[in-house]
DOMARSE-776973 format. One line per 2 residues: their letters; for each residue x, y, z of N, C-alpha, C. Coordinates in steps of 0.001 Angstrom, whole numbers. Layout:
BEGIN
A) X:Y:Z:X:Y:Z:X:Y:Z | ...
END
This chain:
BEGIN
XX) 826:-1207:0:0:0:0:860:1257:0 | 2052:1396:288:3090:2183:543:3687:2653:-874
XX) 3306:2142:-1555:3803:2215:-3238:2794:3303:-3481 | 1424:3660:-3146:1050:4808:-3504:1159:5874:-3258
XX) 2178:6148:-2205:2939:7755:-1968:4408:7421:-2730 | 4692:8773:-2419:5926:8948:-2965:6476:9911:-2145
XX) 8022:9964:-1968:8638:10878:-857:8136:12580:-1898 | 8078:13532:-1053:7497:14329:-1172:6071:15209:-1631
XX) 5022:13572:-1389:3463:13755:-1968:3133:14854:-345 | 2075:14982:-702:1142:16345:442:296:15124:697
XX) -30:14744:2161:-929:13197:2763:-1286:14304:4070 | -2469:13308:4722:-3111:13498:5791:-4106:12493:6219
XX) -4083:12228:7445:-4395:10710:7959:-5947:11042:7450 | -6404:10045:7184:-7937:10008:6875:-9125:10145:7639
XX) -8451:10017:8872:-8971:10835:9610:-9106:12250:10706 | -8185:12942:9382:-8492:14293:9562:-6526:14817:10286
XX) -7019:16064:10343:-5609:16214:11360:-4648:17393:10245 | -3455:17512:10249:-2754:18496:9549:-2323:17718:8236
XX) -2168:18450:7153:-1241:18428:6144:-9:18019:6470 | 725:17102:5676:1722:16406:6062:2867:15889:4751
XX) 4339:15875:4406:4918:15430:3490:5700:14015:3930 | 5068:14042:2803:6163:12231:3071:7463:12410:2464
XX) 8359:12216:4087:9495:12016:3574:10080:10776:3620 | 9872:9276:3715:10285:8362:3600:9437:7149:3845
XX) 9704:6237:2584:9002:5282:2865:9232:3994:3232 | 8803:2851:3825:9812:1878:4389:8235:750:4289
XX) 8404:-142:3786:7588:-1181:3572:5744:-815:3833 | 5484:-295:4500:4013:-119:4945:4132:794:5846
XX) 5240:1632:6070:4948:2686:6707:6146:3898:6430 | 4759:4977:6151:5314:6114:6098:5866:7566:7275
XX) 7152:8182:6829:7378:9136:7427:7416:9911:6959 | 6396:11264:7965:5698:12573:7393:6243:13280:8293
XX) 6099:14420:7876:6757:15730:8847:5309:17154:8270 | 5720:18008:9487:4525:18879:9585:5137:19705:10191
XX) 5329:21231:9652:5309:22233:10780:3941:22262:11938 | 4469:23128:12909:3576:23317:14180:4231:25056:14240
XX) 3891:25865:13677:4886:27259:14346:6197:27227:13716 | 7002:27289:14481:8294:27098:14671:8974:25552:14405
XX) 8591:24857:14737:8388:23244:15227:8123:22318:14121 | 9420:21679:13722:9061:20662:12619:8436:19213:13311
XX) 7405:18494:13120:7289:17181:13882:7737:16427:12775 | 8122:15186:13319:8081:13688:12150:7610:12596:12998
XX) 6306:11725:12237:6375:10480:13001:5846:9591:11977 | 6413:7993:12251:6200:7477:11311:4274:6551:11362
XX) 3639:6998:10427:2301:6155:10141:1859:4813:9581 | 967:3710:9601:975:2833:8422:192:3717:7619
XX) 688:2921:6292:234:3885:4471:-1297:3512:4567 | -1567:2535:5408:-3125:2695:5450:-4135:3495:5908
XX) -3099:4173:6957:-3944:5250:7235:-3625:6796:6908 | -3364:6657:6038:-3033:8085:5251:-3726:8077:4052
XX) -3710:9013:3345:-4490:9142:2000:-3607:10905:1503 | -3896:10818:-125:-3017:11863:-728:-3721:13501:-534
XX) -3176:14336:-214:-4128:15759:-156:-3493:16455:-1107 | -4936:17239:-1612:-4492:18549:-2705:-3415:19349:-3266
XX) -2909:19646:-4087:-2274:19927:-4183:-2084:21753:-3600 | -3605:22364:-3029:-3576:23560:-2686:-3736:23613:-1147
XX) -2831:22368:-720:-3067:22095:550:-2452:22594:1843 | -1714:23794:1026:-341:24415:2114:680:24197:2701
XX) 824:22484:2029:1833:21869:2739:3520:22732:2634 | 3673:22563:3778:5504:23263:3568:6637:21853:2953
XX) 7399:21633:2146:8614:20511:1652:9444:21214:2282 | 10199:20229:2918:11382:20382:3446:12711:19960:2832
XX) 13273:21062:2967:14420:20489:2341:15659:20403:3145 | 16161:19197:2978:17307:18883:3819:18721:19481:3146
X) 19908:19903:3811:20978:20044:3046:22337:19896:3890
END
């Protein structure tokens, strides 16, 4: 199920909650990150409970360097 994101899609658990980017994927579960403010979170979800959001969804990409 994890094959239908891709690292940097815009997701949000399906049941509701913030905009979120996937930054990594690992067999059936994904890791998303979300500003809060100031405050980057990351935690990892199963791909089952996520689903893809809009593309006018405000999500922030992070970029690592």
């Amino acid at each position: 199920m994890a094959d239908a994101f891709e690292v940097g899609d815009a997701v949000q658990l399906k049941g509701g909650g913030p905009s979120m980017t996937v930054e990594r994927i690992e067999k059936d579960e994904v890791l998303c990150s979300w500003p809060d403010g100031k405050k980057i979170h990351e935690k990892i979800f199963a791909a089952g409970a996520l689903k893809k959001s809009g593309p006018s969804s405000g999500v922030v990409t992070l970029v690592r360097g």
